[in-house]
N, C-alpha and C positions, 0 to 999 in steps of 0.2 A: 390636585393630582400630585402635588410636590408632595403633600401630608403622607400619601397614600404607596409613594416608592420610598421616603422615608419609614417604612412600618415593614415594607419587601415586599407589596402588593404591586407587580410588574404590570399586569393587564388581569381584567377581569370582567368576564362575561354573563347575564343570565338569558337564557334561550327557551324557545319554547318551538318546539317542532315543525322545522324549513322555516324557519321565522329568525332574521338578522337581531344578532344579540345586541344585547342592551348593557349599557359599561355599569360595572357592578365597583363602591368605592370601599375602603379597609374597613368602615363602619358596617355598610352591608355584610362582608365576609366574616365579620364576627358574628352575627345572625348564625338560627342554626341551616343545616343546609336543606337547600331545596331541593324539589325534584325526586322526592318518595314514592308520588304516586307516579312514577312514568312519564308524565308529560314535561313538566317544566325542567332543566339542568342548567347548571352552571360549569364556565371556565375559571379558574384559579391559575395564575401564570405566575411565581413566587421567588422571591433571591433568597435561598437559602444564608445567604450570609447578614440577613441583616438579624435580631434578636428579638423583634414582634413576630418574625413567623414563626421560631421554634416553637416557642412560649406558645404561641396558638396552635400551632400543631401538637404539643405535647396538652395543651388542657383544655383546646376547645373546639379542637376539628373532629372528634367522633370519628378517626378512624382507628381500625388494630393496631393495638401494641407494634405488631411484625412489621407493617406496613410503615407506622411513627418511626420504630428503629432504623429501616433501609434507609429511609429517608433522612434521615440526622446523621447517616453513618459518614464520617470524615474520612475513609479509606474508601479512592476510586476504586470502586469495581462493580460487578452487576451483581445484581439483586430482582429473582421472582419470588411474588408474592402473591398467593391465591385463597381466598376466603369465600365464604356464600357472602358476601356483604359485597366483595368488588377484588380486583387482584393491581398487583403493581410490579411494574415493570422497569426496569433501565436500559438508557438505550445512550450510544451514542450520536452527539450531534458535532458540527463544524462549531467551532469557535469564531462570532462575529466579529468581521471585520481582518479577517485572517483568510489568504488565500485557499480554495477548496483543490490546490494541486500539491498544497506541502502536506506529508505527513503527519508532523505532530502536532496537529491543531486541533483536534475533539474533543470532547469534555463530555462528562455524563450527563442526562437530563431524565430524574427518578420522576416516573409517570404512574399517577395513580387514577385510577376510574371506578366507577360504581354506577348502579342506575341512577344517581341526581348529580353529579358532578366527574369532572376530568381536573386532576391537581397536577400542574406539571412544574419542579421543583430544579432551581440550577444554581449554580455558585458563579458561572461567567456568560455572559450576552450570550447567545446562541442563534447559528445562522435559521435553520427551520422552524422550531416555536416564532422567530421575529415574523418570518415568512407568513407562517400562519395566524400570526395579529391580523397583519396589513389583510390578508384574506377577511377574516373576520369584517375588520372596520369597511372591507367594500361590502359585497355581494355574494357571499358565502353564508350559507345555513344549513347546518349540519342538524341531521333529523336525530340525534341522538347523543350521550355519551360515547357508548363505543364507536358512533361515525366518525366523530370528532378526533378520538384516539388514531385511528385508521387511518383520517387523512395524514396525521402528522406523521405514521408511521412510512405512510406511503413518502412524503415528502422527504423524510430522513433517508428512506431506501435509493431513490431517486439519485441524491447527490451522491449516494457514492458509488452508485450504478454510472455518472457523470465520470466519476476519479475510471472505474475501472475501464469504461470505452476510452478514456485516454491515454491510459497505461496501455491499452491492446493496441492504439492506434503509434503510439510510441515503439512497443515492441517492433511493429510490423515495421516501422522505418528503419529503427535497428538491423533487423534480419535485410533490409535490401539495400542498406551499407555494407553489409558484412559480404551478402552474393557480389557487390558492385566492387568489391577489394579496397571501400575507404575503410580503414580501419583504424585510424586517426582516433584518440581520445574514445575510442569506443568499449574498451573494456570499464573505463568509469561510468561511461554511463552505463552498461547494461546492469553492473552493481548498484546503481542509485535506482534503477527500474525493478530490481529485485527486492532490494531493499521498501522500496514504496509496496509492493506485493506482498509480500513478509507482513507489511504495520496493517493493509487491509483488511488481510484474512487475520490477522490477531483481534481486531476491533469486530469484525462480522461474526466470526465465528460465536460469539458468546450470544451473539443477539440471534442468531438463530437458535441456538440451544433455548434461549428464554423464551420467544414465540413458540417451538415446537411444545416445550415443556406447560408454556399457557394455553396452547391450544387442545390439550389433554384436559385440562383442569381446571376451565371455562365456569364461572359460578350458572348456577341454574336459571338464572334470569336469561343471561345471552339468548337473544334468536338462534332460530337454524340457519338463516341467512345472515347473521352475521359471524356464525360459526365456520359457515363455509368462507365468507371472504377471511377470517384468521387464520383458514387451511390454502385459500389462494395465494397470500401475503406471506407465508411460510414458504410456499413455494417456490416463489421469488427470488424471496433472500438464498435459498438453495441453489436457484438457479445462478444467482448472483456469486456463491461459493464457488463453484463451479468453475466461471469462468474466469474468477481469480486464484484460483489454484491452475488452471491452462497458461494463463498470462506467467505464476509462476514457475512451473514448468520448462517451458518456451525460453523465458529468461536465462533456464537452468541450462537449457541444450546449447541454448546461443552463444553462453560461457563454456562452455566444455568446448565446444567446435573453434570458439578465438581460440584459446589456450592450445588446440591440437594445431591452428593453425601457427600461431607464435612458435611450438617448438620444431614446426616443421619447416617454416622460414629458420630458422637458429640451427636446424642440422643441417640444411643446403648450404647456411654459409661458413660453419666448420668443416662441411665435405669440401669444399672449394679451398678454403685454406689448410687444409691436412694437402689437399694435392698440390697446390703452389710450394708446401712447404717441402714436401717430397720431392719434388719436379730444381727445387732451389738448391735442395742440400748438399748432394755430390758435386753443384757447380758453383758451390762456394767451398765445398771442401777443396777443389781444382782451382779457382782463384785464392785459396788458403795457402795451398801447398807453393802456390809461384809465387806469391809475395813474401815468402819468408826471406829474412836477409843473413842469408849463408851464401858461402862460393859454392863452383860446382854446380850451380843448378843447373838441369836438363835447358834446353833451348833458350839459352840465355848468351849466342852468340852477337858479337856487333854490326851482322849485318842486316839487324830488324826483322827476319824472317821466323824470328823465337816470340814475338806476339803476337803475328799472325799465326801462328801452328798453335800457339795457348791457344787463342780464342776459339780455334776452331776445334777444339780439343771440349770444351766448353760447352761450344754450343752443340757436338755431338754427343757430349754425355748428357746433356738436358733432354736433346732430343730419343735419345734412345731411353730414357728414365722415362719420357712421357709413353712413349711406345709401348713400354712394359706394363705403366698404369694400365694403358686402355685395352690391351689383350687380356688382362685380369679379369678386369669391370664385364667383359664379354664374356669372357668365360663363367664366372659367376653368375651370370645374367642365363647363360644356359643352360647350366646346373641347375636352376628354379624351375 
C-alpha cells in the first residue's frame, strides 16, 4: 500500500454491477482499462501531485488530450469536458480535515468517467471522495460508472447544502437580534454572513453551469435514467442557488435596515443635543454677561438680592427658550 500512494495511487477499486469493489493496486492501474464491455468498472482515486500519475496519465491512461489537459492544468478553476468516449468535470470539494463552516477551505477535485471507469484527480485530501472510500470499503455498490459519479456528486452537493442551512439558520438569528434591539457586535457579523454567501454562490455557481452544460452533451452511451437523474441533480444544485442568493439578499436587507437604524439613533442624539445646546446658549450668555469683572454691573448691589434676580433671570430665559422650542416643533408637526 505504501508502494502504491508513493506512485499517487490514493484508493482504487474494480466493480462489477451491485457487487462491493475489490481494491485495485498501481501495477493493476497500469493495465489497460476495464469495463468496455459494460459490465465490469473501476475507481481510480489519484494525487495529482505525485509524478507517476502524470506520466501515466499523459502515456498510458487512453484518455483525450482535452480531458489529460483539464486534468494537469496547475490553474484552479473548472473545466467541462465532453467526448463520445466519456466527459470530465470539476467540482469543488471541502478540504479534509478543515472545518466545513470556514469559507476558504475547497479545492478542486477533476472527475473523469467513461463506461469502464470514474478517475477522480486532487492535489489536497479531500472531505467527500474520503467519504466515499470509507462507503466503498463498507457496503456500498454502485451499479455503474455514472452511479458512482452521482453519488459523489450528491455527497459534494449535500455538504454545502449543510454550510447553506446554517448560513440561513444564522441569518434568521441575526434578524431576531436585530427585532429584539441587541444590536451589539452585530454589523460584523452580518458582514462575515454575507461574506460566507458571496464565497458559496462564487464556488456553486460554476458547478452548476458545468452540470447544466453536461447534461446537454451527455456521450451516447448514458441511459435515459441516468440522464434524468443529471437533470434531477441540476435541479438541486439550482435550487441550492437559490437559496443562497435569498440568504444573500436577506443579509443585504438586514444591513441596510442596522445602517438606517444607526443613523436614526445618531440623529436622535444630535436632535437632543442641538436642543440642550439651544435651551444653554442665552443662559450662558446671561451667566457670561454677570461674571464679567467690570463696575457698574446691573444687580450687583451688597445686599445679595443681585444673585437671586440673576438666577432667576436665568432660569426664565432657559425656560422661555425651551417654550419657544416646543411651540416650533408643534407647529412644524402641523404644517406636515
Amino acid at each position: 500500500m505504501l508502494e502504491d500512494l508513493n506512485a499517487g495511487l490514493i484508493a482504487g477499486y474494480s466493480f462489477m454491477p451491485e457487487q462491493r469493489g475489490q481494491r485495485l493496486s498501481w501495477v493493476d492501474v497500469q493495465k489497460a482499462p476495464t469495463g468496455e464491455d459494460g459490465e465490469q468498472f473501476r475507481w481510480l482515486h489519484l494525487n495529482l501531485a505525485m509524478q507517476p500519475v502524470r506520466r501515466w496519465l499523459e502515456a498510458s491512461s487512453g484518455l483525450p488530450e482535452s480531458a489529460i489537459e483539464a486534468m494537469l492544468d496547475a490553474d484552479p478553476h473548472y473545466h467541462v469536458v465532453s467526448t463520445g468516449q466519456g466527459f470530465l468535470l470539476s467540482l469543488n470539494d471541502v478540504i479534509l480535515g478543515e472545518t466545513e463552516k470556514t469559507r476558504e477551505n475547497t479545492g478542486l477535485v477533476a472527475i473523469w468517467v467513461d463506461r469502464g471507469q470514474m478517475i477522480t484527480i486532487r492535489r489536497w485530501p479531500m472531505l467527500c471522495t474520503d467519504r466515499l472510500i470509507k462507503k466503498v470499503d463498507g457496503d456500498y455498490a454502485p451499479e455503474s460508472s455514472i452511479n458512482l459519479f452521482l453519488r459523489l456528486f450528491d455527497q459534494i452537493v449535500d455538504t454545502f447544502r449543510k454550510r447553506v442551512v446554517h448560513l440561513r439558520v444564522e441569518v434568521d438569528k441575526a434578524e431576531d437580534r436585530m427585532l429584539a434591539g441587541h444590536t451589539s457586535g452585530l454589523r460584523s457579523h452580518l458582514a462575515g454572513l454575507r461574506r460566507e454567501a458571496v464565497a458559496m454562490h462564487r464556488r456553486i455557481v460554476p458547478e452548476f453551469h458545468g452540470i447544466t452544460q453536461l447534461t446537454a452533451r451527455l456521450p451516447a452511451w448514458v441511459t435515459e435514467d441516468e440522464q434524468a437523474f443529471f437533470r434531477q441533480v441540476a435541479d438541486e444544485v439550482g435550487s441550492l442557488i437559490n437559496d443562497i442568493r435569498s440568504a444573500q439578499e436577506r443579509t443585504k436587507v438586514l444591513q441596510d435596515e442596522y445602517a438606517a437604524m444607526i443613523a436614526e439613533e445618531t440623529n436622535n442624539n444630535l436632535f437632543v443635543l442641538s436642543i440642550v445646546t439651544v435651551i444653554m446658549l442665552p443662559m450662558t450668555f446671561v451667566t457670561g454677561y454677570f461674571g464679567m469683572n467690570t463696575s457698574s454691573l446691573p444687580l450687583t448691589s451688597p445686599d445679595g438680592w443681585g444673585s437671586i434676580a440673576s438666577s432667576a433671570i436665568i432660569v426664565i430665559v432657559g425656560v422661555a427658550t425651551a417654550a419657544l422650542l416646543r411651540y416650533m416643533l408643534l407647529r412644524n408637526r402641523r404644517d406636515r
